[in-house]
N, C-alpha and C positions, 0 to 999 in steps of 0.2 A: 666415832669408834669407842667402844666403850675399854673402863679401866682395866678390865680382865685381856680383853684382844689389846690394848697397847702395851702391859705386860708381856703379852706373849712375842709382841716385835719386836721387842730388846732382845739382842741374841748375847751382848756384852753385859749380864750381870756380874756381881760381883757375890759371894759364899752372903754376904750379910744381906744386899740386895734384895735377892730370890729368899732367903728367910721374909724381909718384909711384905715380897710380892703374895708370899703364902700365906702369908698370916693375913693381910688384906683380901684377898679373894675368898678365903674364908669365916672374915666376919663385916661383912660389909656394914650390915646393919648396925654393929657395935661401936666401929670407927669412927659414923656419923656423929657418937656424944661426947667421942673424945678430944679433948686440945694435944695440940703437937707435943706438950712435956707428959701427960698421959700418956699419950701412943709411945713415946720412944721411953716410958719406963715400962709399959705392959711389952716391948718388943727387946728390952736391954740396947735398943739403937739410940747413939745420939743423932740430938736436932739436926744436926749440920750433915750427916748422912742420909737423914730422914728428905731433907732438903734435894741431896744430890740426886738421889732417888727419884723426886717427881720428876724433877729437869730430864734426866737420863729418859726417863717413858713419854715426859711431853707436857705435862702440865709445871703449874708457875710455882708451886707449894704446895703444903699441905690442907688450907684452908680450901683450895682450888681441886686436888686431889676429893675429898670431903664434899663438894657442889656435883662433881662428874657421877661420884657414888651413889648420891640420892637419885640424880637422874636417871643412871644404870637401873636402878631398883624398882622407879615409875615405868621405865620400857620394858623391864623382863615382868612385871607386872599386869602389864596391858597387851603383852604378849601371848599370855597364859592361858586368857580368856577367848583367844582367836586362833591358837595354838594349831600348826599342821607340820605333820609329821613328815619330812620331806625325805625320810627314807622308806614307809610306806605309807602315802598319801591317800590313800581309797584301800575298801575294803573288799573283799566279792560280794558282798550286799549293796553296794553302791547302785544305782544306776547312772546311763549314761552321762545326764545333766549334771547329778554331785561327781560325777569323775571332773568333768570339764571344772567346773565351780574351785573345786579342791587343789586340780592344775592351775590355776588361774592365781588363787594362792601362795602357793607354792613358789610361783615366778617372780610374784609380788614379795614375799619374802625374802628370797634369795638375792633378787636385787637389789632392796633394800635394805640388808646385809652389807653387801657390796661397795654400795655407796658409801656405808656407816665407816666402812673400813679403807676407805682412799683417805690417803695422806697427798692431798694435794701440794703439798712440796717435793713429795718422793714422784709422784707421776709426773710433774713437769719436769724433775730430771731427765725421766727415762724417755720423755715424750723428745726432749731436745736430742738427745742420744739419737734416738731415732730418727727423725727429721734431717740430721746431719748425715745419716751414716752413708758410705756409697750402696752398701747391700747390707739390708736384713734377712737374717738366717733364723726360722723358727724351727726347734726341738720338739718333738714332742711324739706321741705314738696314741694306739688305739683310738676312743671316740674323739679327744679331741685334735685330729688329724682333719676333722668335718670343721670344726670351730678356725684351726690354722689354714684351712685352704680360702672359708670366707674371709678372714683378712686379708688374704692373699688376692683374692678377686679385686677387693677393694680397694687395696693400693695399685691394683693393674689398671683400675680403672681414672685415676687420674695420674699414671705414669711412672709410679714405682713398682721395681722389681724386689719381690720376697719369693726366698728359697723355702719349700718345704717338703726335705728331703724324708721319706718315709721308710725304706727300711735301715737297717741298721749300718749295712753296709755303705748308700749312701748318708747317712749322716756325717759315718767316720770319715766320709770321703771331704764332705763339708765343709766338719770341723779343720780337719787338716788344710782344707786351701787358703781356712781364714787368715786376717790382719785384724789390724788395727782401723781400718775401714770400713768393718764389719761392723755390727752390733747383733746379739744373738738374743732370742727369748726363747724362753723355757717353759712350756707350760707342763704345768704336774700341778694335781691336785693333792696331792698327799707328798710330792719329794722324794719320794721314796720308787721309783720307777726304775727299773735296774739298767735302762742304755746311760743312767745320767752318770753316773761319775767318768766314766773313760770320755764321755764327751765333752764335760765341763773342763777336766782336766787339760784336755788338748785345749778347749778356746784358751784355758787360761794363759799356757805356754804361750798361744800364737798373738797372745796380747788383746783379743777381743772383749768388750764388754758385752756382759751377761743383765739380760733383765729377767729376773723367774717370777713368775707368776700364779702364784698357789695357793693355800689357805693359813691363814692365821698358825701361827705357834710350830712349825714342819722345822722341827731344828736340826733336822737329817742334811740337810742346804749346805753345802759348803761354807766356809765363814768368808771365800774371797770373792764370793757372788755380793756385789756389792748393792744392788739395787733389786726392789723386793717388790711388788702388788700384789695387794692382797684381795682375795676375795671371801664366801661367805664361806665358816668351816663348820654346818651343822652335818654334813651327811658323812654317814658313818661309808668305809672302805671296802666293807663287804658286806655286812648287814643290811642291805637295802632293793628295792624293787628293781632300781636302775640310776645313773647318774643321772638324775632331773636335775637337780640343787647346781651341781658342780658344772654340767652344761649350759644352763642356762648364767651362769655369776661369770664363768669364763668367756663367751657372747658378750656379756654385757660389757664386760671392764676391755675385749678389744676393741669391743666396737667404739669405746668411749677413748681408748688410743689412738683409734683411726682419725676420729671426728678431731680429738685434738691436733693431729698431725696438718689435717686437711684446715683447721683455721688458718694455722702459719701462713700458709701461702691461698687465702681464700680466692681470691682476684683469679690469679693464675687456676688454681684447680678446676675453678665456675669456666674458666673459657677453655681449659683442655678439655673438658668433658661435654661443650657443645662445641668443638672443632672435631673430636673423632667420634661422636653418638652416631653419626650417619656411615661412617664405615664399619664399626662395630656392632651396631645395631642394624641386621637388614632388613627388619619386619617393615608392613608398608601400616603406620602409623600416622596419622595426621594429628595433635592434638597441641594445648596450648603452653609456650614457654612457661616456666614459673621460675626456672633458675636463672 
């Protein structure tokens, strides 16, 4: 993840904090010459803030902070050069091949966005949450209703039940029946989707934990949603051809939910899923085991 998107996951800065964050996001290239009593006379911040600062976003110091940067500067660098615009990817002069080519792109991008932006200690939280819970309840409307139904297959198909109540009325119904046995995911790419707060609200009362899932920096989030994945946040909310970006990064990070889920218990999933392949699958198929 790069310094700008783990800035933007801190949702607890502090007035002096978010001055530093500013001033780093915009001189990255300057930061690199300076030593830490530099930076914190060109910022009026002392050391020992400047300190608390990396900790609080993720890195070990400032020297450390100053390695991430460079780096940052080699990828948005080499990025430039291969650049696709994933809110209009193709042009009407395109033809069919550079459309394909440019979607191809595009998925390659966003997922590998995606990736950049897992915090593999926050996902194993929310992967254990899940694994535990008696019923997952997934949130969410419009396209990605398509994205919550295929998780939804997927844990049907080695034995877990997930809810994915789509209008409004059943959500409210949802939320309300929840517990603490529950665990709820959110998906919203922007946070900002207007069934979310009456429904956070109620999980929050009935004591459910919430895992939302959306893009980098959406500080619209409640502050008592406690667990966050992130995915990739280049495509703009309305300015765009269609959610390519957003549909595809949201795909990947369940599917990389699922898959974690289904390690936990591998043994057991591998034999549920050739104990019941023959009553759920009627097709007359002959072919060879591989699981």
């Amino acid at each position: 993840m790069t310094i700008e998107n783990m800035i933007k996951c801190c949702d607890n800065l502090t007035p002096t904090e978010n001055q530093l964050a500013q001033y780093i996001i915009q001189n990255k290239e300057q930061i690199q010459k300076l030593s830490i009593q530099n930076f914190s006379e060109k910022t009026f911040v002392s050391k020992s803030a400047i300190h608390r600062f990396c900790k609080k976003i993720g890195v070990d110091g400032f020297n450390e902070l100053k390695v991430k940067l460079v780096q940052d500067i080699i990828i948005e660098e080499g990025k430039e050069e291969n650049q696709i615009d994933v809110n209009f990817p193709f042009t009407s002069n395109d033809s069919q091949g550079i459309i394909a080519e440019k979607l191809l792109k595009l998925y390659e991008a966003s997922i590998t966005d995606t990736y950049k932006s897992i915090d593999v200690e926050k996902l194993n939280k929310s992967v254990v949450l899940l694994h535990n819970a008696d019923i997952i309840d997934i949130y969410t409307h419009a396209h990605n209703i398509n994205v919550a139904e295929n998780f939804q297959d997927k844990m049907l198909a080695i034995g877990r039940i997930v809810n994915c109540p789509k209008s409004s009325y059943e959500q409210r119904c949802t939320a309300t029946a929840s517990n603490r046995k529950h665990v709820a995911i959110i998906l919203s790419y922007s946070g900002r989707a207007t069934f979310l707060p009456s429904i956070v609200e109620i999980l929050h009362k009935k004591g459910t934990e919430i895992i939302w899932i959306g893009r980098v920096g959406t500080s619209v989030v409640p502050n008592y949603i406690k667990h966050h994945l992130y995915i990739s946040d280049r495509e703009n909310l309305r300015n765009r051809i269609s959610q390519f970006s957003s549909h595809i990064a949201m795909q990947y990070m369940l599917d990389v939910i699922f898959s974690c889920i289904f390690r936990m218990d591998y043994e057991r999933n591998i034999n549920y899923i050739q104990e019941v392949i023959s009553i759920v699958d009627d097709r007359n198929i002959n072919e060879e085991k591989n699981l």
